[in-house]
TORLOTI-909549 format. One record per residue: residue number from 1; x, y, z of N, C-alpha, C, O in turn. Coordinates in steps of 0.2 Angstrom, whole numbers. Example, Ala and Ser with C-alpha at 12.3 -4.5 7.8 and 13.67 -1.06 7.14 Angstrom:
# residues 2
R nuro   n_x   n_y   n_z  ca_x  ca_y  ca_z   c_x   c_y   c_z   o_x   o_y   o_z
R    1    66   -28    39    62   -22    39    66   -16    39    71   -17    42
R    2    64   -11    35    68    -5    36    64     0    39    67     6    40
//
This chain:
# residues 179
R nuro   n_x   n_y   n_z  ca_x  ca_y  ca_z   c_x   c_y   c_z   o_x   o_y   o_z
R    1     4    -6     0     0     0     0     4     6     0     9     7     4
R    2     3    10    -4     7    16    -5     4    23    -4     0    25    -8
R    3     8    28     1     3    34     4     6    42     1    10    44     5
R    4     5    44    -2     8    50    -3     2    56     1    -4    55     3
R    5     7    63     2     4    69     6     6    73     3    12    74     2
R    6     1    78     0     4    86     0     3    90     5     0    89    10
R    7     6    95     4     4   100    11     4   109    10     8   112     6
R    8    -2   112    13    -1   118    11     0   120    17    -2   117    22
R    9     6   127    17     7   129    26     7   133    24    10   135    19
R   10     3   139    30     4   147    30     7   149    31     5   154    35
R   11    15   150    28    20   155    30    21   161    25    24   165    27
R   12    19   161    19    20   164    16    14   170    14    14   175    10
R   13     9   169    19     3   173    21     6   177    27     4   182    27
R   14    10   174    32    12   178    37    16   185    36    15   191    39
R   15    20   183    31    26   188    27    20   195    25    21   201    26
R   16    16   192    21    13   197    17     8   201    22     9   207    22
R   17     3   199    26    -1   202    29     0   205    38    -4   207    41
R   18     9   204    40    12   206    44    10   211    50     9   211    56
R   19     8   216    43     7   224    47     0   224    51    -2   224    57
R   20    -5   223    44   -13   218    46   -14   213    54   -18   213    59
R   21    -9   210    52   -10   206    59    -6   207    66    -6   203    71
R   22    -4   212    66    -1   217    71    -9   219    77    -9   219    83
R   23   -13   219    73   -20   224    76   -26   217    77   -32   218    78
R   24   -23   212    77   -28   207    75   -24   202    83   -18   201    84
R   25   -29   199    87   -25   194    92   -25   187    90   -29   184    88
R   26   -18   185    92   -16   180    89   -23   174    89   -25   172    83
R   27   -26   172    92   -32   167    92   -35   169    86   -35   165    81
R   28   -38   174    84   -41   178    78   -36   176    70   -37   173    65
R   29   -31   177    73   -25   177    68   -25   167    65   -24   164    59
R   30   -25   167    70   -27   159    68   -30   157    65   -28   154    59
R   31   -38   161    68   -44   156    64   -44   158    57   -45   155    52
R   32   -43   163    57   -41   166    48   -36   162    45   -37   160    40
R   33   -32   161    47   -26   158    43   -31   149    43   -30   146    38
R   34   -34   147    46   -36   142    45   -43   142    41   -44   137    37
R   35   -46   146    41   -51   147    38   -50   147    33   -55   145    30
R   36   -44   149    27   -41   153    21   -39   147    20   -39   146    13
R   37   -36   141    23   -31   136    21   -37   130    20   -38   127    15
R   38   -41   131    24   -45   123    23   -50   126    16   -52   122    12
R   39   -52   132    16   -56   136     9   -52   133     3   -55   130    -2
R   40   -46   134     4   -42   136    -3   -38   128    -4   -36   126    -9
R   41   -38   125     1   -36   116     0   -46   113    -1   -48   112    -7
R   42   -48   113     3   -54   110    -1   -58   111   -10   -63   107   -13
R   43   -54   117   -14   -55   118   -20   -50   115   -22   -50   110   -26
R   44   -45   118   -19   -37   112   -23   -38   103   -22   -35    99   -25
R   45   -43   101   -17   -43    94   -18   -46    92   -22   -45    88   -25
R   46   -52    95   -23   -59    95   -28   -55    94   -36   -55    89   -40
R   47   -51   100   -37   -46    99   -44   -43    94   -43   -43    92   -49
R   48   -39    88   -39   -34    86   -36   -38    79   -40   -35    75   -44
R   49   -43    79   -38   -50    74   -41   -52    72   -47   -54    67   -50
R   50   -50    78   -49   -54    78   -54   -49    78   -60   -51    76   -66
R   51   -42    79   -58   -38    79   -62   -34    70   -61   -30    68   -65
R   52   -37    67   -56   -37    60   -55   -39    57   -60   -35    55   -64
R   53   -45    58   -59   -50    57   -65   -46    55   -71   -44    50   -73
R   54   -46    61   -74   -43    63   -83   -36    59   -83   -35    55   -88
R   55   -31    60   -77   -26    55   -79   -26    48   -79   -23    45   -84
R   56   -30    45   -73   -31    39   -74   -35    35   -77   -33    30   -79
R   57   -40    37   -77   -46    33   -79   -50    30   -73   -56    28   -73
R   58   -47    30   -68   -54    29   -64   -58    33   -63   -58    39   -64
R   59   -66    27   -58   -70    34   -58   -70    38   -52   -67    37   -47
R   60   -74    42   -53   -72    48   -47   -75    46   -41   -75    49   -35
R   61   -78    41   -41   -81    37   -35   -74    35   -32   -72    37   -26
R   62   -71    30   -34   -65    27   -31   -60    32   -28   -58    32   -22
R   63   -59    36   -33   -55    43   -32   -56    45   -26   -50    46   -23
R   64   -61    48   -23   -65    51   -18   -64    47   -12   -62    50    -7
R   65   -64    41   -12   -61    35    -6   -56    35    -6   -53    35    -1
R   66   -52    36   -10   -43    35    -7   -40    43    -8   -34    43    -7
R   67   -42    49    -9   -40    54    -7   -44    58    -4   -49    61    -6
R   68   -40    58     3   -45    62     8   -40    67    11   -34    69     9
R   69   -42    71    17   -41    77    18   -40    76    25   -43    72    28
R   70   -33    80    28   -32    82    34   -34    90    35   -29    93    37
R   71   -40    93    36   -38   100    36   -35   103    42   -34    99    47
R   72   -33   110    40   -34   114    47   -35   115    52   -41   115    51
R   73   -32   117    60   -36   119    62   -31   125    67   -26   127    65
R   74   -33   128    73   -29   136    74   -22   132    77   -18   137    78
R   75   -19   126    79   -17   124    80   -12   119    78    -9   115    81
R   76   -14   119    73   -10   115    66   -11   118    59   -14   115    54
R   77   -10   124    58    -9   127    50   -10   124    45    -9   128    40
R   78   -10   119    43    -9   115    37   -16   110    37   -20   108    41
R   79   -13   111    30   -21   107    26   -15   102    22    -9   105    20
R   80   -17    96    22   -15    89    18   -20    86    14   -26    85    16
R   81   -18    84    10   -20    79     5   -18    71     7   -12    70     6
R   82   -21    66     8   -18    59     8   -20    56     4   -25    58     3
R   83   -18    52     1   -21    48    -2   -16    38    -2   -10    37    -3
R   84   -22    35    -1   -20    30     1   -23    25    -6   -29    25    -8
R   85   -18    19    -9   -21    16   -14   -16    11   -17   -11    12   -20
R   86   -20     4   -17   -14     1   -18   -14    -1   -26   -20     0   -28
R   87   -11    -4   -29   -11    -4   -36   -19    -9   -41   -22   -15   -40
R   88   -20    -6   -44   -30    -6   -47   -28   -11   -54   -24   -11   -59
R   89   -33   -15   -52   -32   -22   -57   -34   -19   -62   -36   -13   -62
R   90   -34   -21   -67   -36   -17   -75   -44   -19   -75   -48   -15   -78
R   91   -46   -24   -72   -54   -26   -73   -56   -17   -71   -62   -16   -74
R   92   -53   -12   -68   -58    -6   -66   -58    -2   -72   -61     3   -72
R   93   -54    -3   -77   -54     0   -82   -58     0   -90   -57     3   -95
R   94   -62    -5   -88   -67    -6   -94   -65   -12   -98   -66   -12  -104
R   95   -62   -16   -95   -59   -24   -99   -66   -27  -101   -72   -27   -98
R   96   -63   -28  -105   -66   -35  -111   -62   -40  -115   -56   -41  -118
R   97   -66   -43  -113   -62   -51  -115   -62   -52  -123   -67   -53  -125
R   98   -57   -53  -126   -56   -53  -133   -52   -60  -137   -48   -63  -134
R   99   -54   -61  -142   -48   -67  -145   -41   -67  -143   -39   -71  -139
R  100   -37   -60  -144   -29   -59  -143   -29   -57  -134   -24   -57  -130
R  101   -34   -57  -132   -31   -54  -124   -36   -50  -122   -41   -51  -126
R  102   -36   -46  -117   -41   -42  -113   -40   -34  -115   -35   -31  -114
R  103   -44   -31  -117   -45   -25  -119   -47   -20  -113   -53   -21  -110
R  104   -44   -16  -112   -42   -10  -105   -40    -4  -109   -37    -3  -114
R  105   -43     2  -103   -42     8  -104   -38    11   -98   -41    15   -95
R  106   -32     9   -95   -29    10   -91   -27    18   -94   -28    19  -100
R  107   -25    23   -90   -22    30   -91   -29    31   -97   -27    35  -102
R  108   -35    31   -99   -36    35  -102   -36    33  -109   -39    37  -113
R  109   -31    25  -111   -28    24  -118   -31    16  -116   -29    12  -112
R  110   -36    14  -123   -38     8  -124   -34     6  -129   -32     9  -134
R  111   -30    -4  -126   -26    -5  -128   -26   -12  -127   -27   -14  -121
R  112   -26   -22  -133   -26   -24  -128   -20   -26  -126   -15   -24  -129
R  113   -21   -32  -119   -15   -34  -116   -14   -42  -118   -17   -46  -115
R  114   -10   -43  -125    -9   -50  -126    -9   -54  -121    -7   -52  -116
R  115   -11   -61  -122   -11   -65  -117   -17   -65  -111   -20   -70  -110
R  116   -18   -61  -109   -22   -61  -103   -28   -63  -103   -31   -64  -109
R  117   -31   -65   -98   -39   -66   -99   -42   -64   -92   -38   -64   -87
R  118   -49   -63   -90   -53   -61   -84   -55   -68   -83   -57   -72   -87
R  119   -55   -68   -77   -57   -74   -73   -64   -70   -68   -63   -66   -64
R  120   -66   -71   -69   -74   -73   -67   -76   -75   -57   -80   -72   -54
R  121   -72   -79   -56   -74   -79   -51   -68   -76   -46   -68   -76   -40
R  122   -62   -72   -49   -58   -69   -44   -60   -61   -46   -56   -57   -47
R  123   -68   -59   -46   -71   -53   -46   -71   -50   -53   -73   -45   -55
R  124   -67   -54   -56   -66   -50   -64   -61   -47   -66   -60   -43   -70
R  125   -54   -50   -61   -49   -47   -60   -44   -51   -69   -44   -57   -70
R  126   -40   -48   -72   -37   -47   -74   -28   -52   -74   -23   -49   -73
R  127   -27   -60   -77   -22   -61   -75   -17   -62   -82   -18   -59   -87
R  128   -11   -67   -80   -10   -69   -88    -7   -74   -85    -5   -74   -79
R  129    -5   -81   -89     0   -85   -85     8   -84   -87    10   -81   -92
R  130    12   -85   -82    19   -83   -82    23   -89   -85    28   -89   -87
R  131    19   -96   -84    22  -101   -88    18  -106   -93    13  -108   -91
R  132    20  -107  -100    18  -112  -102    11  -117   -98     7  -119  -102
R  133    11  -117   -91     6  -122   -89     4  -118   -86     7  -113   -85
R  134    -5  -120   -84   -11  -118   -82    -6  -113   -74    -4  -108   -76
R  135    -5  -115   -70    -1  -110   -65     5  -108   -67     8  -109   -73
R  136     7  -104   -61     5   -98   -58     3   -94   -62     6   -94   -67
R  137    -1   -89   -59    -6   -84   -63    -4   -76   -60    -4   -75   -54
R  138    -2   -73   -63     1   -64   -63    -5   -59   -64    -9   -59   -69
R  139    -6   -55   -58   -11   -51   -60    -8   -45   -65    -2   -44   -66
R  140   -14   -42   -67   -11   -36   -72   -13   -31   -69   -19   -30   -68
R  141    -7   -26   -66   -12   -19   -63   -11   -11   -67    -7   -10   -72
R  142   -15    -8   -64   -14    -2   -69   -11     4   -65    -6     2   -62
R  143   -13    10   -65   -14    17   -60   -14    15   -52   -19    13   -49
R  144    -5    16   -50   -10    17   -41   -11    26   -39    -7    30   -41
R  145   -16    28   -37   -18    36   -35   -13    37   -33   -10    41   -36
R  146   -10    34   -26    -7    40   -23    -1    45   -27     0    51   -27
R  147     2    37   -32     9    37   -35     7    42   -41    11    46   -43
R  148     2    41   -44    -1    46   -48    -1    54   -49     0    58   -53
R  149    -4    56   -40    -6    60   -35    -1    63   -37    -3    69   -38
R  150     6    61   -37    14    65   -36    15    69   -42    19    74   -43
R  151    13    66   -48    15    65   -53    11    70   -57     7    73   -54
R  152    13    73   -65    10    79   -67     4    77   -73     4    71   -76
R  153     0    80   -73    -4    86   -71    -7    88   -65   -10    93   -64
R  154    -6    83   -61   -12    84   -55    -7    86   -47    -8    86   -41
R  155     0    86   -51     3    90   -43     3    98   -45     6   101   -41
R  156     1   100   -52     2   105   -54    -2   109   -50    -1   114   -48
R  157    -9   105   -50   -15   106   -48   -14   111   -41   -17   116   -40
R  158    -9   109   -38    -7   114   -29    -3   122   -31    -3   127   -28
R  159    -1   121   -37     3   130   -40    -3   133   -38    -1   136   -34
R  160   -10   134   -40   -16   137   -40   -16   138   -33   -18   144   -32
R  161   -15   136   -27   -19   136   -20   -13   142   -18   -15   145   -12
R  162    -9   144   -19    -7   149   -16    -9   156   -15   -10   159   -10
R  163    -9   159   -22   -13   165   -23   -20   165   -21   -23   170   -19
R  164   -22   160   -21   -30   159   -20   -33   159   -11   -38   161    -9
R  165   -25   157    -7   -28   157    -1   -25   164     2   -27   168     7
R  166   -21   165    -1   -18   174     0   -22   178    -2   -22   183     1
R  167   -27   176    -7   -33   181    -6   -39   180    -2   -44   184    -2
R  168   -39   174     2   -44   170     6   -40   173    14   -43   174    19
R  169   -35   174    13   -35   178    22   -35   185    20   -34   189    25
R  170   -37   188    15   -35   196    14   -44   196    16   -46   199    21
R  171   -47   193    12   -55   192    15   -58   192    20   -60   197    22
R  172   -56   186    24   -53   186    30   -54   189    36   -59   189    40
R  173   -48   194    35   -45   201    38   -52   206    37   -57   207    41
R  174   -50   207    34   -56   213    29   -65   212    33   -69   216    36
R  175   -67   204    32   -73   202    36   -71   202    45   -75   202    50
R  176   -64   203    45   -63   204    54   -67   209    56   -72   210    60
R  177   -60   215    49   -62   222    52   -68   225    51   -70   228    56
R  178   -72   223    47   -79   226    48   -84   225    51   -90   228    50
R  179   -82   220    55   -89   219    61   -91   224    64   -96   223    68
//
């Protein structure tokens, strides 16, 4: 099983809004910076998702169970992304069983896999044989999320959460001051 994390941390909000939070008491000062972090990481998980989706080919249901969220809170500044997942048998990507092998849409890209065939009573999973005889049997897998999660377009996906949460405490501030 394989886990990857990203992390957003609020120090480069600190730098910029310095003077601002001179007038503001540190507890205050918190719940803003966590309010602006779990804001702006809950949009960036949603793309995180979605950008899952387009690269791998699963669906967004599966997606959604293995990447989940650590938010903020006034006492731990950071929002993570986890995602937990261990390698996905080809059966989830639209296999059919064919004369030359099993036809799969792993990454997005329908292709088949000579040899192979679905077995039926091991849920529709995907094997091929490794020898000449009936055993032993090699599963075939596709996309694991977490290891994908790292990988580009969808680590790209966190460039966007920065400016977005530096304008999410400027709001923030601004809804403090005007009470």
């Amino acid at each position: 099983m394989t886990t990857s994390r990203v992390i957003i941390v609020g120090d480069k909000v600190a730098e910029r809004f310095g003077q601002h939070l001179k007038f503001v008491a540190e507890k205050d000062a918190r719940r803003i910076f966590m309010r602006a972090l779990n804001r702006g990481g809950d949009q960036a998980r949603t793309q995180v998702r979605r950008s899952l989706v387009r690269q791998t080919g699963i669906v967004y249901g599966k997606i959604r169970q293995a990447v989940t969220e650590d938010r903020a809170t006034p006492n731990n500044l950071a929002y993570s992304l986890i995602a937990v997942g261990e390698e996905t048998n080809l059966s989830l990507f639209g296999a059919r069983q064919g004369k030359r092998g099993v036809s799969a849409a792993p990454w997005r890209m329908r292709r088949v896999f000579k040899g192979t065939f679905i077995v039926p009573t091991y849920g529709g999973r995907v094997f091929k044989r490794t020898t000449n005889e009936r055993g032993p049997l090699e599963a075939l897998f596709g996309p694991n999320i977490a290891r994908e999660m790292m990988r580009s377009p969808t680590i790209n996906e966190w460039d966007q959460v920065g400016p977005f949460v530096l304008n999410r405490v400027e709001h923030e501030l601004m809804r403090l001051f005007n009470r």
